[in-house]
Every structure is written in C-alpha cells, then in structure tokens.
C-alpha positions, -999 to 999 in steps of 0.1 A, spaced: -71 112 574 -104 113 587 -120 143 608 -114 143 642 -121 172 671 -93 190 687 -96 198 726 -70 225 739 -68 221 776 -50 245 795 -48 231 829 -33 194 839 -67 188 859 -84 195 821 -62 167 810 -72 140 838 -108 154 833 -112 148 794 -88 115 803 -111 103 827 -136 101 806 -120 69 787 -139 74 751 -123 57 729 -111 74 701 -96 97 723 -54 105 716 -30 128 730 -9 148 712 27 160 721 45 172 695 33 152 671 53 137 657 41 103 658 8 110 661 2 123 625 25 98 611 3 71 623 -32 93 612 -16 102 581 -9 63 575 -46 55 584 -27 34 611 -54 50 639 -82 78 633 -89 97 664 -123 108 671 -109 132 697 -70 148 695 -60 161 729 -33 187 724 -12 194 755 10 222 739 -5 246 763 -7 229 790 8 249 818 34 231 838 41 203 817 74 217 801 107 228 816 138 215 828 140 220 866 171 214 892 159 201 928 179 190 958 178 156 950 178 155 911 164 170 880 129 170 868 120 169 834 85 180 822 72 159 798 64 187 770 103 198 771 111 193 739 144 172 729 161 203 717 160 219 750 171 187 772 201 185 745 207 225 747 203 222 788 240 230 809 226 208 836 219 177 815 252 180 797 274 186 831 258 159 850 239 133 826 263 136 797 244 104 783 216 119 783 228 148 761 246 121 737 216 98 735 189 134 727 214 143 701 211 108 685 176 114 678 162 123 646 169 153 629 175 190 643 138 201 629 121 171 644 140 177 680 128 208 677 89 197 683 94 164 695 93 156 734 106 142 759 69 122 768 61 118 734 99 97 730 87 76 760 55 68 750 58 69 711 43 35 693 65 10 674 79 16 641 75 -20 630 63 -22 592 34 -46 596 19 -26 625 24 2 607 5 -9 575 -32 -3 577 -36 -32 555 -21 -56 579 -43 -68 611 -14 -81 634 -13 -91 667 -6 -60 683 -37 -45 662 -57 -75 676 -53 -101 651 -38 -136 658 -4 -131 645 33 -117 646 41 -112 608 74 -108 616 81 -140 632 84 -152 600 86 -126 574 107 -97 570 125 -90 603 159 -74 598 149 -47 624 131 -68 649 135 -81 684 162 -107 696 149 -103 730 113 -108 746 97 -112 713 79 -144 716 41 -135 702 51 -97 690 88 -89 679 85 -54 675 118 -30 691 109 -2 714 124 30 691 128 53 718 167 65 722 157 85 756 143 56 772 174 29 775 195 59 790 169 74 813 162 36 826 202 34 832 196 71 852 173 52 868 149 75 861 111 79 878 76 86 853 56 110 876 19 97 857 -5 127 861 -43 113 869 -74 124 880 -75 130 923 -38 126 921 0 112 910 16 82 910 54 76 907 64 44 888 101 35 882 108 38 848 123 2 845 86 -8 857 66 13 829 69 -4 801 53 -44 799 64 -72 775 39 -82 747 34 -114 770 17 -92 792 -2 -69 773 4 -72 730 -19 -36 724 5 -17 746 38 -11 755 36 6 787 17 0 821 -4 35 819 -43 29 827 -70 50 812 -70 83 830 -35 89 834 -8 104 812 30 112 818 34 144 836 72 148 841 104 127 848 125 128 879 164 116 874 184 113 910 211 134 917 242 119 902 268 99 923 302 111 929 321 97 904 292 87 880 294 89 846 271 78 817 276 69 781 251 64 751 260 43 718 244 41 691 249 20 661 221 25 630 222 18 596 222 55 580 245 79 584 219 104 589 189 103 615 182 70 618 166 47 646 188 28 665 194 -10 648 212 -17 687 218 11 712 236 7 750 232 32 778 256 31 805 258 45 839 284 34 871 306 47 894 339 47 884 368 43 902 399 36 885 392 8 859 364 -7 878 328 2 876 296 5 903 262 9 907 267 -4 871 235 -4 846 233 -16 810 202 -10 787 201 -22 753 178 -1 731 168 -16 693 163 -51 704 135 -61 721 102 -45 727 108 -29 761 145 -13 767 163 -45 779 184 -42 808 216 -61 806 218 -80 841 236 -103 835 266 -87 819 266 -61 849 270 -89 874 304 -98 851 317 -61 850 306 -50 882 336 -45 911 363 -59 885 390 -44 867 375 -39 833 399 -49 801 382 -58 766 385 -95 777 365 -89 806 336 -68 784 337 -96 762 324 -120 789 303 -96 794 281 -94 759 287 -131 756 269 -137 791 240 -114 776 242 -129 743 231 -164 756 193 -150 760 192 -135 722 166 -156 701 177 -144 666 149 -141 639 162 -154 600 169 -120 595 190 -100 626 213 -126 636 232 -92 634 222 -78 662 240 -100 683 270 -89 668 258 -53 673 255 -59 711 287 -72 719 306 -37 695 279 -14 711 285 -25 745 321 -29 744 326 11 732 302 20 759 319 4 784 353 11 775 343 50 772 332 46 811 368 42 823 385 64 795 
C-alpha cells in the first residue's frame, strides 16, 4: 500500500469542495471496507483518502411523512437494528442481515453497499489489465466465470455484489447525490449504467457529487417485501443469485409488483418481464414458473454459470410464494 493523504471534512459543503476539485487520485472512504481491500490488493492507490466518518448529517435513520430517509453513513447494523425498517420494509431488514458478517455490518454502510466496486477476480488482481481497468478485454468471457453475469454482460461480465441495492430498487428507492451549489434526486433504478455505457463505472455519479442519503416512499397498504438469497457458503457470503420482491397483496394476487435479481448481471436487474406474468393473477407455483421461464429467455449463460439460471427460477419462486404466505 502506498502513502496516501487523509482529508477529514466535517461539513457536506467540505465534501463537494475537495470533490469539486476532480484530482485524480482522490477516493472516498465510508467504512472502508472496500476501500482498503482494493488498496491493500494494490487494485487502486489513492493519492488523496476522503474520510466522511465525521461528516455531520450523513448518518441516521429518519421517518418523514412520505417515507424514510436513510443517510448514507448509517451503517448496516443500524438499518437491520432499526423498528421502522423491520415494521414497514421487512426486506429490507432480511436483505441487511444477509450481508457479511456481524463485525463487518458493524462499519459498513449503507452508501458504501451502493456504490462498492465489483468483486470479480480479474479486476480484482493488480496483475490483470481488464477492460474495466482500461484494457481491451473481459477475461471472464472466456475464462473462469462460475460467479459472473448471465445478464448485460456483453464486453464486462462482472455481477453488481451489493445485497441492499436489488431490494432498495424494488422499494423503489431515490439516491439524493450531494454536489457542490446543490442536490439532485436520481431514481435508484436510473443510478447504476450497464458496461455498454460506461465499462470504468458502475454508476451514473459525475465528478463532484457523492451519495448523500436515500429516500424510500411510504409503504402501500397492503405491501409487503421479501429478500432471497441463495450463496454458496453457509456463512457470509455474496449472493451467487438474490430476488427482492415488493407488491401489494391482496389475497393470492400481487400489485405494484417489482422483481430485482441481484448476483447476475452487472447492474441489479429488474425482472419485467416476469412481473407482467404475475401481476393481477392468481399466483400458484405454475404461474411463478411462467414467470422465471419468461425471464429466463434473456439469460446468456457463460461455460461456467449455466447455474444461475436454475438459481433464478428457485430464488424467485420462494420470493414470490413468501409474498402471499
């Protein structure tokens, strides 16, 4: 790891000002946790490490009129531990408690999960110059790629790791983006672009803006939300294919239905086509298996996750199923 200088801002408008700036070498630092793993791994070396730990406003779990707001330093410990969170986004809870271990929930937050890099092995070797590092290839196209995308791959097949992101998109959740001489509100289902659009990163922040908090609606009467995830490990493990759920639910029939498939492509994938199947219909495991083989048509299987398509239809059909339970 090589030396690097450490700026402590205490203010938001200290953030957009060193942001603003646009050096390059210049990282910010959540909790950490993926931060030093990619320093320590000689993946990145920072010139400048912008620690937002005491920031002022940036953390906390707030209730509003129309929703809950979620600073982006709240750590995941807290969302999980929060009575709010667990009452009215019970996914929410399921999918923060899915995440790592207890010691790394502790420190890591909610921003950090949202904007964390991939964990895909070649990127992740200093030795390897891949696409995403700006060289001319996906080594995973056709090398090891038991872990990789099915979806949206194309020139980079790396899987988005986040487990807060597929069920916040489902939430339909809101990135307030702090900049300098203002904020900006982007839909989280609009933050995060396909390698096709831009290979070096995975969401649409510009230099000079960070993610200040995120705003979840009010729930729905009769909502309820779901998170499944299926990994390899017993333990902490990233997700091999994750499904976030969130309708209405009336009966055995579901509305204002949204699917998100975590683990399989680069961004979390939003399962359109299987809602149109399942949404307004009398749901029965014949129906949910429509469903996954609707979504199942767009997979593009690398040698080695053919899997994952498997994975999709068991993780879908136990989220679904636990909606109208």
């Amino acid at each position: 790891m090589n030396a690097f200088k450490l700026a402590q801002p205490r203010t938001t408008d200290e953030v957009a000002a060193l942001l603003a700036a646009a050096r390059p070498g210049l990282f910010l630092m959540a909790g950490g946790t993926d931060l030093l793993d990619e320093m320590k791994s000689g993946v990145v070396s920072p010139e400048v490490v912008v620690d937002l730990q005491a920031v002022q406003g940036l953390a906390g779990i707030t209730a509003e009129k129309d929703g809950l707001r979620i600073g982006a330093m709240t750590t995941v410990a807290e969302l999980a531990d929060d009575p709010t969170v667990a009452r009215d986004y019970p996914g929410l809870r399921q999918a923060a408690l899915s995440l790592a271990s207890p010691q790394l929930r502790a420190v890591g937050t909610v921003g950090g999960n949202l904007c964390q890099r991939p964990r895909c092995w070649y990127y992740r070797d200093p030795q390897v110059i891949c696409r995403k590092k700006g060289g001319s290839r996906c080594f995973a196209a056709r090398g090891r790629n038991k872990y990789h995308a099915i979806f949206g791959g194309g020139i980079c097949y790396i899987v988005f790791p986040s487990d807060l992101a597929p069920m916040l998109m489902s939430l339909g959740a809101q990135v307030e983006v702090g900049r300098s001489g203002g904020e900006k509100t982007v839909l989280l289902e609009e933050f995060y672009q396909l390698p096709s659009v831009n290979v070096r990163q995975e969401n649409v922040l510009q230099p000079g803006e960070f993610v200040r908090s995120i705003k979840i609606p009010a729930p729905k009467p009769g909502q309820k939300s779901v998170y499944v995830k299926l990994k390899e490990r017993g333990t902490w493990d990233f997700a091999l294919v994750s499904t976030a759920a969130t309708a209405v639910v009336g009966g055995k029939k579901l509305a204002s239905l949204s699917l998100v498939l975590g683990g399989v492509a680069p961004i979390p994938w939003r399962l359109k086509k299987a809602e149109d199947v399942l949404r307004g219909q009398t749901v029965t495991e014949e129906l949910v298996k429509r469903a996954a083989a609707e979504a199942i048509k767009d997979a593009s299987p690398l040698a080695e996750n053919g899997y994952k398509t498997k994975f999709l239809a068991a993780a879908l059909k136990q989220a679904v199923l636990a909606l109208i339970a």
